[in-house]
Backbone bond lengths (Angstrom), bond angles and torsions (degrees), N, CA, C in turn:
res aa  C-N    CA-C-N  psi(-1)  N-CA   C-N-CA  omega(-1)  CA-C   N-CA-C  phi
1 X - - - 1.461 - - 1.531 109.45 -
2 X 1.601 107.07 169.71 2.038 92.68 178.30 1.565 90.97 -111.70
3 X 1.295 93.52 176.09 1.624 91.99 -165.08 1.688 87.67 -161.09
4 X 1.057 113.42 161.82 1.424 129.83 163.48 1.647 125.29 -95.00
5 X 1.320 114.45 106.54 1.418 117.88 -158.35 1.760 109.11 -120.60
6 X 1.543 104.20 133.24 1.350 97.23 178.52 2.037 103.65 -110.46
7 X 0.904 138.18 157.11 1.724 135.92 -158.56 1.459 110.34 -127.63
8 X 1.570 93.21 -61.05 1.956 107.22 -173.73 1.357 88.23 -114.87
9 X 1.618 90.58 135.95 1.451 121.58 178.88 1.610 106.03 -76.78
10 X 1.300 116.22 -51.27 1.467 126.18 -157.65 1.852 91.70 -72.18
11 X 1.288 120.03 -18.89 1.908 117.82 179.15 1.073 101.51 -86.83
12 X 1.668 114.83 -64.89 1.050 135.60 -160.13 1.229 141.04 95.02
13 X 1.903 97.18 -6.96 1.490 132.33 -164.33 1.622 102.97 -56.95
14 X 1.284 106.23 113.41 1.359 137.07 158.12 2.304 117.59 -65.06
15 X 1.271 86.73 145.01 1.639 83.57 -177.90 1.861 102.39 178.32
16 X 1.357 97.32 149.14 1.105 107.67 170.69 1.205 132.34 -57.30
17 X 1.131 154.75 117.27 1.431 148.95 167.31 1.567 133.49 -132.59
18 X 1.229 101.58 164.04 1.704 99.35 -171.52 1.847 109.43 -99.24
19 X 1.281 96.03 131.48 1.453 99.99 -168.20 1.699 105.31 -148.20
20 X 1.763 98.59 145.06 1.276 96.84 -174.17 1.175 129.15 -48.95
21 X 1.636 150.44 175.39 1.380 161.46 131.96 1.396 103.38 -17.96
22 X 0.635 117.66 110.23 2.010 128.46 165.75 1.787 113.01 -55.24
23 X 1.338 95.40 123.24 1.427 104.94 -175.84 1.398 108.53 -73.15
24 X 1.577 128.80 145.08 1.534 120.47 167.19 1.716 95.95 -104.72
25 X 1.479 96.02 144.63 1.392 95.91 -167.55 1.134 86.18 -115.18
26 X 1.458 128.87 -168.80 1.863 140.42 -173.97 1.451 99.01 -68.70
27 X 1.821 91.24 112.69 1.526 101.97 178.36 1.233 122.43 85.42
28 X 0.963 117.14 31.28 1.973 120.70 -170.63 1.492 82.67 -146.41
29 X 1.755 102.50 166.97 1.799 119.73 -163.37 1.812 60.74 -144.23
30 X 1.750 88.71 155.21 1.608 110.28 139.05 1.063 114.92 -114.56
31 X 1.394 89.60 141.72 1.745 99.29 -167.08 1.641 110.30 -99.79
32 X 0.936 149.77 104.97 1.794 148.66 150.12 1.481 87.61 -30.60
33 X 1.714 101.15 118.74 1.394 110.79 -177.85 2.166 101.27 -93.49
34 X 1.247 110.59 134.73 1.206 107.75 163.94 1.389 115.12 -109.57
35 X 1.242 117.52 -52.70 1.666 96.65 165.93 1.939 101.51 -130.40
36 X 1.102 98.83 179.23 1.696 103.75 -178.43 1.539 119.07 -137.07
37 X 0.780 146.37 -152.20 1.660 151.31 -156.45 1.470 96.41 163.79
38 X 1.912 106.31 145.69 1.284 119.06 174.97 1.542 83.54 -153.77
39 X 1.991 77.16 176.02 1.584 97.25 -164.98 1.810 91.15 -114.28
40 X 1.388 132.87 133.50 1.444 122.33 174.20 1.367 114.21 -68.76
41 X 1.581 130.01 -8.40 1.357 115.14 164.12 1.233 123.20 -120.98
42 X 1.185 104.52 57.61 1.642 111.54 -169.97 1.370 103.68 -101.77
43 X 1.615 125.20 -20.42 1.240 119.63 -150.57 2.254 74.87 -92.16
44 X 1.520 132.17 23.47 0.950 116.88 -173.86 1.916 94.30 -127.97
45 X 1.066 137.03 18.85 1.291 169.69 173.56 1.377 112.05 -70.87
46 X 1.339 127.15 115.27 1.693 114.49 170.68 1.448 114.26 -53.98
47 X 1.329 120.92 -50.41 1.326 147.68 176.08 1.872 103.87 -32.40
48 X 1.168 87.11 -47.90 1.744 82.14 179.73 1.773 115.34 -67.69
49 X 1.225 107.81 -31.53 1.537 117.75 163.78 1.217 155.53 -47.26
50 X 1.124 73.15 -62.52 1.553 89.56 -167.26 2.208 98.57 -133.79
51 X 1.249 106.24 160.14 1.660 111.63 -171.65 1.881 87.94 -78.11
52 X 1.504 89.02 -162.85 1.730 129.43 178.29 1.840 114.98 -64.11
53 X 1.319 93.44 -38.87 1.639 107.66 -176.44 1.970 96.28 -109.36
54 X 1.846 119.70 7.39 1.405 84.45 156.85 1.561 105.44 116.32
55 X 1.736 105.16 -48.33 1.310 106.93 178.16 1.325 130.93 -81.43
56 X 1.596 116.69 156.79 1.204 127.41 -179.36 1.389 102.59 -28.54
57 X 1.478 114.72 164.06 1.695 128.08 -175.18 1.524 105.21 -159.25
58 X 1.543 115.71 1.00 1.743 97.03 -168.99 1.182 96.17 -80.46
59 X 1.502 110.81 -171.12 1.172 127.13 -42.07 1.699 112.49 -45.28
60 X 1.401 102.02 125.82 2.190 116.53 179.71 1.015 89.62 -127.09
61 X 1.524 91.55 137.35 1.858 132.20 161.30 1.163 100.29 -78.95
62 X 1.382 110.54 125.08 1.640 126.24 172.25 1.591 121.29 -76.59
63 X 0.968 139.20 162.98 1.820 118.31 156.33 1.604 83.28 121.28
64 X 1.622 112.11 142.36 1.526 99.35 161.13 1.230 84.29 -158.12
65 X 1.491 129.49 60.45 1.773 124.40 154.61 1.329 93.02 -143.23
66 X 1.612 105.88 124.58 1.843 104.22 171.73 1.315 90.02 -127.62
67 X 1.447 101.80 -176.05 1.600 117.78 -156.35 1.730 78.91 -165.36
68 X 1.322 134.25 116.30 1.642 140.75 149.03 0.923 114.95 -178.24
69 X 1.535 122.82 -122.39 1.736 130.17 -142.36 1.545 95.05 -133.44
70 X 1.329 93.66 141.12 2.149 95.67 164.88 1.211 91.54 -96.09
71 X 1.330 134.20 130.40 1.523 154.80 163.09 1.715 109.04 -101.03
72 X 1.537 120.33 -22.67 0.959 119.02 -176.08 1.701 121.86 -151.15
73 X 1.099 110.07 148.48 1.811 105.47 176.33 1.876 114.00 -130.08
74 X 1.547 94.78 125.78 1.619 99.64 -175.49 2.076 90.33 -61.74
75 X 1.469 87.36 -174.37 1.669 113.84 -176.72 1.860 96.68 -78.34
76 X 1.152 87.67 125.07 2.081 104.94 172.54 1.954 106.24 71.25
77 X 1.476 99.31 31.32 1.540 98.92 173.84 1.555 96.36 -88.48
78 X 1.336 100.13 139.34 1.618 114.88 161.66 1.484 117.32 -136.75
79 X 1.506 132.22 172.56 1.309 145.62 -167.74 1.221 101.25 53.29
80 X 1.469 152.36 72.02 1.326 149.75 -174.68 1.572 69.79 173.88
81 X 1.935 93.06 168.03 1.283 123.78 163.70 0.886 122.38 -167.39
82 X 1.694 148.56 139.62 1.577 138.25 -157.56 1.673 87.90 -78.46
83 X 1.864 94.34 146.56 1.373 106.46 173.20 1.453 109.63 99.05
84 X 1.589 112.62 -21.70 1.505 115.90 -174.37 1.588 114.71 -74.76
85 X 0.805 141.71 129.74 1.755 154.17 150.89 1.634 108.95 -32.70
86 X 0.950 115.54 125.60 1.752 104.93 -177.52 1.944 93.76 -150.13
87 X 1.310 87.88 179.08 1.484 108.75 161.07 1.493 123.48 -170.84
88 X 1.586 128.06 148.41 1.415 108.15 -168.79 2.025 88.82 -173.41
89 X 1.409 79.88 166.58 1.377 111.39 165.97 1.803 121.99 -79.93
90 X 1.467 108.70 115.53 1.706 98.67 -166.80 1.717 112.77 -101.84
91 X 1.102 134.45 169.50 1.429 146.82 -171.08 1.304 99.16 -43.10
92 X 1.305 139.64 139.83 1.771 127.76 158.20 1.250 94.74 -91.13
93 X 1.173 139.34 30.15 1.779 128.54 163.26 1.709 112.44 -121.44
94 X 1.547 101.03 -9.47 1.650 102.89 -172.59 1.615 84.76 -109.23
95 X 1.745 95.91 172.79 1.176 109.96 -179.08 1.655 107.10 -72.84
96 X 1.088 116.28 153.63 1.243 151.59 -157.73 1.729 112.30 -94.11
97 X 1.597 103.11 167.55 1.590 101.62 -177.55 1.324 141.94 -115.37
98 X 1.394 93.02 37.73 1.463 116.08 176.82 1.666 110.41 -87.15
99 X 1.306 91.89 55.44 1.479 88.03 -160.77 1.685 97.89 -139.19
100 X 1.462 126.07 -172.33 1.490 132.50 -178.25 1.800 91.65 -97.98
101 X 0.864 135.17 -20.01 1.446 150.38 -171.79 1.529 137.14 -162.96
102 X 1.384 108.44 116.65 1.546 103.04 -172.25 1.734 97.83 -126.16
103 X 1.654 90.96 148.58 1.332 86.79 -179.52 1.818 103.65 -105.59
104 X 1.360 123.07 168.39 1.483 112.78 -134.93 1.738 93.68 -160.77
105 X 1.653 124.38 123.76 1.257 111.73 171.69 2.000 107.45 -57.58
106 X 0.810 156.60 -141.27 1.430 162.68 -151.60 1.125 112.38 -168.40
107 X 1.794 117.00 -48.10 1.376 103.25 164.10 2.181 126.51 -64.29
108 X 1.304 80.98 3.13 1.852 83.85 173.45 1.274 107.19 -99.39
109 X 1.246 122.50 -4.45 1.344 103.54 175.86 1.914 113.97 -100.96
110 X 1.359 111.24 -179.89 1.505 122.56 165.68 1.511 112.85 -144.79
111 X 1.725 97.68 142.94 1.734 100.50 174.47 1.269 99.75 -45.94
112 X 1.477 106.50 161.43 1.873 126.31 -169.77 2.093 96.41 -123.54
113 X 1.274 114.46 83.98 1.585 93.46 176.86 1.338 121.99 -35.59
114 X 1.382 121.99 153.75 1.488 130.35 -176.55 1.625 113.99 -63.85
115 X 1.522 112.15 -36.03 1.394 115.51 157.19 1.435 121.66 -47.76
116 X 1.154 136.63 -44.78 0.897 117.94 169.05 1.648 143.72 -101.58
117 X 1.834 104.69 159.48 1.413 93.99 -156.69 2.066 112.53 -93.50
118 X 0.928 129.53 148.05 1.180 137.31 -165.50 1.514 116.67 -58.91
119 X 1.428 108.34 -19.28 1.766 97.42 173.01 1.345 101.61 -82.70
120 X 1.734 140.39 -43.74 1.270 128.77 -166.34 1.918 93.14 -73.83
121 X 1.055 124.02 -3.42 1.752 116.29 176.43 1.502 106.15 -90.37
122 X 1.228 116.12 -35.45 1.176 121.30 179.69 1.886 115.87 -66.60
123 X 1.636 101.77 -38.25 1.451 91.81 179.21 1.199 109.18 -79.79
124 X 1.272 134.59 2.14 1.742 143.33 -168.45 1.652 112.13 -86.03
125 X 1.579 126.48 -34.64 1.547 94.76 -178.03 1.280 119.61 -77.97
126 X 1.260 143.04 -55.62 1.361 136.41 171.79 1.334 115.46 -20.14
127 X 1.387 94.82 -86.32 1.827 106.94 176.89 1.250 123.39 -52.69
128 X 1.483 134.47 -21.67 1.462 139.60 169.99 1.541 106.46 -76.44
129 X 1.653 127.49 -56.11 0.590 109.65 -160.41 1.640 119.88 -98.82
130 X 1.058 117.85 6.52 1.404 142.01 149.10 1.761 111.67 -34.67
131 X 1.617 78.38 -73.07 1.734 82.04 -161.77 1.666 106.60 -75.18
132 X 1.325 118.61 -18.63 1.467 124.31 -173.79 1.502 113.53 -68.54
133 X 1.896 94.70 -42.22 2.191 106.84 162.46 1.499 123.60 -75.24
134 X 1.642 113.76 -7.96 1.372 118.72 173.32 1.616 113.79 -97.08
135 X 1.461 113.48 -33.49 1.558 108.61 174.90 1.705 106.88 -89.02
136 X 1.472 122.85 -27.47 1.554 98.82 -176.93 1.170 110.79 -121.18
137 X 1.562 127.88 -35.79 1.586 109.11 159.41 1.310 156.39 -92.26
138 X 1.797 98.79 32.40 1.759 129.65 -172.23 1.225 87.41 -118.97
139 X 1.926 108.48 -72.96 1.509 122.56 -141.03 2.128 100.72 -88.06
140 X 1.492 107.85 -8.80 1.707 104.34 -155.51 1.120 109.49 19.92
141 X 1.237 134.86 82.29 1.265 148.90 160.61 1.418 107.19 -54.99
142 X 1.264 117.73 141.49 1.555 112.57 -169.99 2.045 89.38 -132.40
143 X 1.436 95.04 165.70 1.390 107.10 179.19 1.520 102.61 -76.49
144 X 1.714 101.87 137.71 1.481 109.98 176.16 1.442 114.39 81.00
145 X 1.477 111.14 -11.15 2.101 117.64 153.90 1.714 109.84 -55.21
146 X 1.142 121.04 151.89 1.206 144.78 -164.56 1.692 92.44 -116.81
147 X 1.727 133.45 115.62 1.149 136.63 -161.22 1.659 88.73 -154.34
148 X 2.109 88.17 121.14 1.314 74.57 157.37 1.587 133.06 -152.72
149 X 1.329 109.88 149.96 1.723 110.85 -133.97 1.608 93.21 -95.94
150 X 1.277 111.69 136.36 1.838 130.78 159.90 1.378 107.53 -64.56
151 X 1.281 103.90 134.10 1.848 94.32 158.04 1.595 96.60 60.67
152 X 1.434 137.14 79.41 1.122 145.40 -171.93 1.479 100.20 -92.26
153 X 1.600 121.48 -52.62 1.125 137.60 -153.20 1.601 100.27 -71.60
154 X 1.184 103.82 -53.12 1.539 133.23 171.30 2.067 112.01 -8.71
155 X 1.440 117.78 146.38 1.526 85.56 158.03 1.179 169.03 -65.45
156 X 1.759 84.97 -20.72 1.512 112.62 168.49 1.835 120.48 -77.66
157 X 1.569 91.82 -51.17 1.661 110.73 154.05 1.322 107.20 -14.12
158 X 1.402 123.33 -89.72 1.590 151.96 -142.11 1.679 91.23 -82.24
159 X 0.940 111.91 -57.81 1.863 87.11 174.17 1.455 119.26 -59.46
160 X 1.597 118.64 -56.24 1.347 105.73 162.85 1.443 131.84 -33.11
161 X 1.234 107.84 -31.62 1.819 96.52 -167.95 1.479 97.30 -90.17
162 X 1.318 134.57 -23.75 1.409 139.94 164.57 1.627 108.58 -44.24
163 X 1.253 105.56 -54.94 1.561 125.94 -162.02 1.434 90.82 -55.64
164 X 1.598 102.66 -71.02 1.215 118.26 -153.79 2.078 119.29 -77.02
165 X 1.469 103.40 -11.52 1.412 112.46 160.32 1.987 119.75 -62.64
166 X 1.463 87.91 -39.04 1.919 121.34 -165.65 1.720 93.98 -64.25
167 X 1.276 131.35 -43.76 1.268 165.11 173.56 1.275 119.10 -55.84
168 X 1.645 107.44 -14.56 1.635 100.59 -156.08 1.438 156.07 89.96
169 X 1.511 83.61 -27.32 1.704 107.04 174.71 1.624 117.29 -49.28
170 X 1.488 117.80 150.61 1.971 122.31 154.97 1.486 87.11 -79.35
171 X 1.231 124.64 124.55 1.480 140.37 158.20 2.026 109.19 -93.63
172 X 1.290 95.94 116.75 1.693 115.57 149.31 1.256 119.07 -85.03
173 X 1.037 118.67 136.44 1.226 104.03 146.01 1.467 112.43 -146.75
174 X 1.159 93.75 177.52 2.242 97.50 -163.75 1.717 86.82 -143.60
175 X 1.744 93.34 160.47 1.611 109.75 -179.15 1.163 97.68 168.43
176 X 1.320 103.96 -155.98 2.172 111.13 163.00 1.136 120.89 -93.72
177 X 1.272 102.50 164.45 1.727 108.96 -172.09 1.093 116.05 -45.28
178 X 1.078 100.87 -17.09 2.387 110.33 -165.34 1.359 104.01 -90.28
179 X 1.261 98.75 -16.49 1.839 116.84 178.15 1.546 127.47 -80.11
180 X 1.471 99.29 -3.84 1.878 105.82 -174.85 1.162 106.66 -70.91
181 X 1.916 113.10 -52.88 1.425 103.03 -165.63 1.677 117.97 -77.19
182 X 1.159 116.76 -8.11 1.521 112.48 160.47 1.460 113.07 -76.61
183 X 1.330 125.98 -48.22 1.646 114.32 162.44 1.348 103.45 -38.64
184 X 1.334 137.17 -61.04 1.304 108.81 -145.35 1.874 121.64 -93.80
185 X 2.210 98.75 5.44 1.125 131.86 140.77 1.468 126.43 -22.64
186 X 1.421 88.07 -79.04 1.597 122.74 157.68 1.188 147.30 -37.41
187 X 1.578 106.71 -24.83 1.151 120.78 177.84 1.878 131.77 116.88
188 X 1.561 84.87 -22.76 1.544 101.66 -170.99 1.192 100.32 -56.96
189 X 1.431 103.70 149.56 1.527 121.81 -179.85 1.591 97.78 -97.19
190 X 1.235 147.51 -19.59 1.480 159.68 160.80 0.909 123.22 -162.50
191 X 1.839 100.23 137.95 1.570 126.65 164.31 1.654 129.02 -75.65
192 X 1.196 89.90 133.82 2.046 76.82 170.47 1.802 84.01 -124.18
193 X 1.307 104.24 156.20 1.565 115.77 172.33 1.560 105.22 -110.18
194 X 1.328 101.61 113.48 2.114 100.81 -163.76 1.717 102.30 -72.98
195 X 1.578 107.57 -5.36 1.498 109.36 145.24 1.743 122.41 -45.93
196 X 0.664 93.00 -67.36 1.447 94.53 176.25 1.466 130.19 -66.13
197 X 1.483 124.72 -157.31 1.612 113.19 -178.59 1.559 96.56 -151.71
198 X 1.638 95.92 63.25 1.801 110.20 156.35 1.240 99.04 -128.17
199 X 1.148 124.31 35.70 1.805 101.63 169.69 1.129 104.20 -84.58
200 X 1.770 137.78 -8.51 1.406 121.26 -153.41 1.856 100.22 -112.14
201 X 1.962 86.35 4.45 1.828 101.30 162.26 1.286 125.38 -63.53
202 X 1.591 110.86 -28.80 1.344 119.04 -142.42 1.422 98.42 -95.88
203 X 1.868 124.11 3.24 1.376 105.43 170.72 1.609 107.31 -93.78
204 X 1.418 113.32 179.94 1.538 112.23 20.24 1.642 101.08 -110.47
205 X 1.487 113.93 149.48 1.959 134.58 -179.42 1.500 103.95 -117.51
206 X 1.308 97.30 155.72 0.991 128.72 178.75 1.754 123.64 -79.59
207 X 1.909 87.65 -42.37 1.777 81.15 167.71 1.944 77.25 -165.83
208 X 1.462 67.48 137.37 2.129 84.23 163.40 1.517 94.28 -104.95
209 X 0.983 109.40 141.27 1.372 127.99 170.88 2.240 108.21 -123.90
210 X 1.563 99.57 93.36 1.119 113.54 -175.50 1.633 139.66 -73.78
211 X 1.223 152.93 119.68 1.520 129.61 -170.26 1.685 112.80 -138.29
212 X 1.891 97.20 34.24 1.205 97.91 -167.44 1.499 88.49 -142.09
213 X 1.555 151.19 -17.74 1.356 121.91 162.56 1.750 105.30 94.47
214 X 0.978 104.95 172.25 1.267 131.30 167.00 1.591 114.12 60.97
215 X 1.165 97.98 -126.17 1.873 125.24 177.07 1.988 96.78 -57.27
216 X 0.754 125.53 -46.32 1.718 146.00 -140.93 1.640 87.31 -86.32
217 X 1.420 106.21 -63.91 1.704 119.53 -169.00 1.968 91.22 -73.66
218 X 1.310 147.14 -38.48 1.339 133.63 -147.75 1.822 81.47 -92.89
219 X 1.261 140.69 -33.21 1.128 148.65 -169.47 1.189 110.62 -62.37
220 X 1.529 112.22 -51.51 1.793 133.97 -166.79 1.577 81.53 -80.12
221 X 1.072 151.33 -41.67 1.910 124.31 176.12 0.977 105.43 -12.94
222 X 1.640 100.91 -86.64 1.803 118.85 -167.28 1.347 137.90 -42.77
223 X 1.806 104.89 -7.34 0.956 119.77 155.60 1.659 141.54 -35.31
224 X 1.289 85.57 -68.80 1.290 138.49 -158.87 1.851 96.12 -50.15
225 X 1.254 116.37 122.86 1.688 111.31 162.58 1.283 121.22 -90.13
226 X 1.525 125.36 142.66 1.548 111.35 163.59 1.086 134.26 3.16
227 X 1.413 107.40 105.79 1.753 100.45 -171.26 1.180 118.53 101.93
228 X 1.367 128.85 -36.66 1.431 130.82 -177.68 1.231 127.26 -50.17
229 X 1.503 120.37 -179.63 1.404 113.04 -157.87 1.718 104.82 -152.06
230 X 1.371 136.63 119.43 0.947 132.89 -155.13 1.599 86.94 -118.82
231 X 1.058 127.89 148.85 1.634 122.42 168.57 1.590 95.65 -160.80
232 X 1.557 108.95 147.28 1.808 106.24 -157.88 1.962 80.78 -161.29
233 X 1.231 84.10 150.57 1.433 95.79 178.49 1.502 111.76 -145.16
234 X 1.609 94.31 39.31 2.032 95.86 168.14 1.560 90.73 -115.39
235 X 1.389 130.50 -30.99 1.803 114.58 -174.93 1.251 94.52 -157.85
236 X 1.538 138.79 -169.70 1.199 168.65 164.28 1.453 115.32 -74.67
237 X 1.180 113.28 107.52 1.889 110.08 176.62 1.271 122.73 -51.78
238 X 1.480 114.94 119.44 1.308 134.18 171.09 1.671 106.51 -45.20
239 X 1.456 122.25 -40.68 1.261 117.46 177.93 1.402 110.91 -176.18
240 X 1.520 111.20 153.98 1.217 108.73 -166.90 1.618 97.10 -128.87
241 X 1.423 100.92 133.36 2.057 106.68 166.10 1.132 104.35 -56.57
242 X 1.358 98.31 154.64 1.866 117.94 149.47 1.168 109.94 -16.76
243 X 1.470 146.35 158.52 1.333 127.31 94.71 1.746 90.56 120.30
244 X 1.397 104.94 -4.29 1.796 106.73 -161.87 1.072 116.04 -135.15
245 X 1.718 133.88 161.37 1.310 107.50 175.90 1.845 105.88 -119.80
246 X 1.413 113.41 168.01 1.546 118.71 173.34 1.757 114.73 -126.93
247 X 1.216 114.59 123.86 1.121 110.20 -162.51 1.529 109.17 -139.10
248 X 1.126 130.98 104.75 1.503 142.02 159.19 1.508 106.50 -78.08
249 X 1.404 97.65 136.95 1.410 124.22 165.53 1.349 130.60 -153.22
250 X 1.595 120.81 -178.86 1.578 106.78 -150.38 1.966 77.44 -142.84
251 X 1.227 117.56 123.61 1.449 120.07 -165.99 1.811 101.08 -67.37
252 X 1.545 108.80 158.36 1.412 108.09 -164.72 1.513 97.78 -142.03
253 X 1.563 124.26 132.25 1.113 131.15 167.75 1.742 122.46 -35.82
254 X 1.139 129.63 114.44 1.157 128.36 154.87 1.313 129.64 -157.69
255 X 1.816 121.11 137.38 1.372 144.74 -132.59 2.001 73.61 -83.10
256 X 1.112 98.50 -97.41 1.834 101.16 -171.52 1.552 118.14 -6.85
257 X 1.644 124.63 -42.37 0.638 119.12 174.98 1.788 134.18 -64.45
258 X 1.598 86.94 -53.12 1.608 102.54 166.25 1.268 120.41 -39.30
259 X 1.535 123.17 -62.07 1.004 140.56 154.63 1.563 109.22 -12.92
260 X 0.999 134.13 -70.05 1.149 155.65 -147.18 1.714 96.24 -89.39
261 X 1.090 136.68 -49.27 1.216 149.74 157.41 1.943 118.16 -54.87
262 X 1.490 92.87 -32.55 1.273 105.66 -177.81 1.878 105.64 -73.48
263 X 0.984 130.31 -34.42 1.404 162.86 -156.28 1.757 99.54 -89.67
264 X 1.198 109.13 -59.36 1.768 108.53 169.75 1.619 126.58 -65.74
265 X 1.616 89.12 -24.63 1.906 83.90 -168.17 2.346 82.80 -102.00
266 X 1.697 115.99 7.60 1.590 75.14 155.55 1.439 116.08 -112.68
267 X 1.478 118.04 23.39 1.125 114.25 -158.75 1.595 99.54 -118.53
268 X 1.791 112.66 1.68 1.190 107.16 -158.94 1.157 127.91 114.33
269 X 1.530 112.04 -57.72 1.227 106.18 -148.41 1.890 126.32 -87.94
270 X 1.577 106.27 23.71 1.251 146.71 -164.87 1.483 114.96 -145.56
271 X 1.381 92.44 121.89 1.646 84.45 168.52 2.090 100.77 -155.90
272 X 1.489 81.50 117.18 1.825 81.08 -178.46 1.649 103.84 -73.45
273 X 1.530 88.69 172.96 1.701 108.65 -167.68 1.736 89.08 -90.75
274 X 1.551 107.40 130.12 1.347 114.18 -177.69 1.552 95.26 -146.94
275 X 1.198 108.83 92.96 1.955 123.26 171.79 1.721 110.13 -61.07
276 X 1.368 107.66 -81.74 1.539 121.63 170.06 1.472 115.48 -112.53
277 X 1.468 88.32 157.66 1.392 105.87 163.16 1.168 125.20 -148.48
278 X 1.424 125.81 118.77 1.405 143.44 -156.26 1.699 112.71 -106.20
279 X 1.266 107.05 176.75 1.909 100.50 164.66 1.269 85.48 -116.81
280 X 1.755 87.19 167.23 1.721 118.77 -171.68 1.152 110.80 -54.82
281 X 1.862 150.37 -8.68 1.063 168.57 -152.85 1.279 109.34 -99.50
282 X 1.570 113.11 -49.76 1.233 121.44 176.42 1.671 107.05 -108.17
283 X 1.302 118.64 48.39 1.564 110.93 167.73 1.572 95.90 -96.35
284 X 1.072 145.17 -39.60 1.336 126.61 -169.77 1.500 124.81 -50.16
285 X 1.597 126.00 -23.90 0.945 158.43 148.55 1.227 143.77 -44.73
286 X 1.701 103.42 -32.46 1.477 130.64 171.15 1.452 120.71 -106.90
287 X 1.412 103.62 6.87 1.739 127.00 157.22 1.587 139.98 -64.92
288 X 1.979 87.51 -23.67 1.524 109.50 170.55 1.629 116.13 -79.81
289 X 1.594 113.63 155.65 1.134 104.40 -165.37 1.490 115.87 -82.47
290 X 1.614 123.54 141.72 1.288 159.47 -126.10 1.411 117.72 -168.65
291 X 1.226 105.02 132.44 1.984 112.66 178.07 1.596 92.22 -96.73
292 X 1.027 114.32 110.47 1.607 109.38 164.77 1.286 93.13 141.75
293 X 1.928 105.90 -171.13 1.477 111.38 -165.21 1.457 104.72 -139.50
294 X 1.457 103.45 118.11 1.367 108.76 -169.53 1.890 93.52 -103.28
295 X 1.815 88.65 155.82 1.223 132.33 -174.12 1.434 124.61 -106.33
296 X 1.315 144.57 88.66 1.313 129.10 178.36 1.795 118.96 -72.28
297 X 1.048 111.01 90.32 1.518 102.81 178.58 1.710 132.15 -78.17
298 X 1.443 112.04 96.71 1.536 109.51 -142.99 1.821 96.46 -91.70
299 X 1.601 115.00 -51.04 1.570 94.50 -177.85 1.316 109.25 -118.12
300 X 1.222 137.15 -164.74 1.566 136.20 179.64 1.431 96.59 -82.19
């Protein structure tokens, strides 16, 4: 099969290559990849490196969101079936899905309705399920909470404020100036431009939900009212007020959820951020840094 392979760490140089059929081991499907999703700093990830116990792993396939076909089932796989439509979140220690075929535990994946098409599934696990474990199983966001999201426009951004409008929530959101009229796309009830110096207008919230770190995330504390809930998934909070909580996390495969995500983007009521979309030929290329959300589109 061809696959997208990165070798030397210190280059980083990406390239096409030919590589065997992917084994399904106990409990894994191979999936016939139709389109895929990557992260642009993944190839900076231990996970991409090196295995579980540490050791070398190159040549690794990058990419860990597919959207296609089960063509195959390891020994004692169940809830899957060859021929089925799926989509899911894949191992960050196994090879990846920039490829013609990835092989995939089963519990990471979810049925894919027939309505929908495989590049908007493909840009959906990361960014769906990100913001779906940062607004309800960090932040329990409740209907009529005041939440407010970094990087709105963003991919992770833009599903959250979907999620979290659908929910009930007062939605903020903040970015650049070029960023209002997609917030208000989105749903947001207000913009702050983190250009400027009203973000420390926009309290008091219930929960910032952060994806930018630093100055931006130590700022969004003070936000926060009694009780509130800050949860960020670019670093670890420098510090947390009284009365509030701070919570880093690292997003985690799960079928229920997808499902559940799977269900909004056929009914409408979801729609991930999808900029370009390229073929698997030219993904090495679409690794450089970029405002938007690229798509690897591998089969018809």
């Amino acid at each position: 099969m061809r696959a997208i392979t990165v070798q030397d760490r210190d280059s980083g140089s990406l390239s096409l290559t030919d590589l065997p059929y992917p084994h399904a081991a106990e409990n894994d499907v191979v999936v016939q990849v139709h389109a895929a999703g990557f992260t642009r700093g993944e190839l900076e990830w231990p996970g991409t490196w090196t295995d579980r116990a540490g050791r070398d792993r190159t040549p690794s396939v990058p990419g860990h969101e597919v959207s296609g076909v089960v063509v195959d089932l390891g020994y004692g796989t169940t809830g899957l079936t060859v021929g089925q439509r799926v989509f899911g979140l894949t191992d960050w220690l196994r090879d990846g899905t920039l490829a013609e075929y990835v092989a995939v535990e089963a519990r990471n994946l979810a049925p894919l309705p027939a309505n929908v098409d495989h590049v908007s599934a493909a840009a959906l696990p990361v960014s769906g399920l990100t913001a779906w474990q940062a607004l309800f199983d960090h932040a329990d966001l409740q209907p009529g909470q005041t939440v407010l999201i970094h990087g709105i426009a963003g991919a992770v951004g833009s599903v959250a404020a979907q999620l979290a409008r659908e929910a009930g929530a007062h939605v903020i959101g903040t970015g650049r100036a070029a960023d209002e009229a997609r917030a208000a796309e989105l749903g947001a009830h207000r913009f702050v431009d983190l250009a400027g110096s009203e973000l420390e207008s926009a309290g008091p919230v219930d929960v910032v939900f952060d994806v930018i770190g630093g100055e931006i995330r130590d700022r969004s504390t003070g936000l926060l009212r009694a009780g509130g809930t800050l949860v960020t998934i670019a670093d670890p909070p420098t510090a947390q007020p009284a009365n509030t909580r701070a919570i880093f996390f690292v997003v985690e495969p799960n079928r229920e959820q997808l499902t559940q995500l799977a269900t909004r983007l056929d009914d409408g009521r979801l729609k991930p951020l999808v900029t370009t979309v390229v073929p698997l030929d030219e993904a090495p290329a679409a690794f450089k840094p970029a405002r938007g959300r690229t798509i690897i589109k591998v089969a018809e």
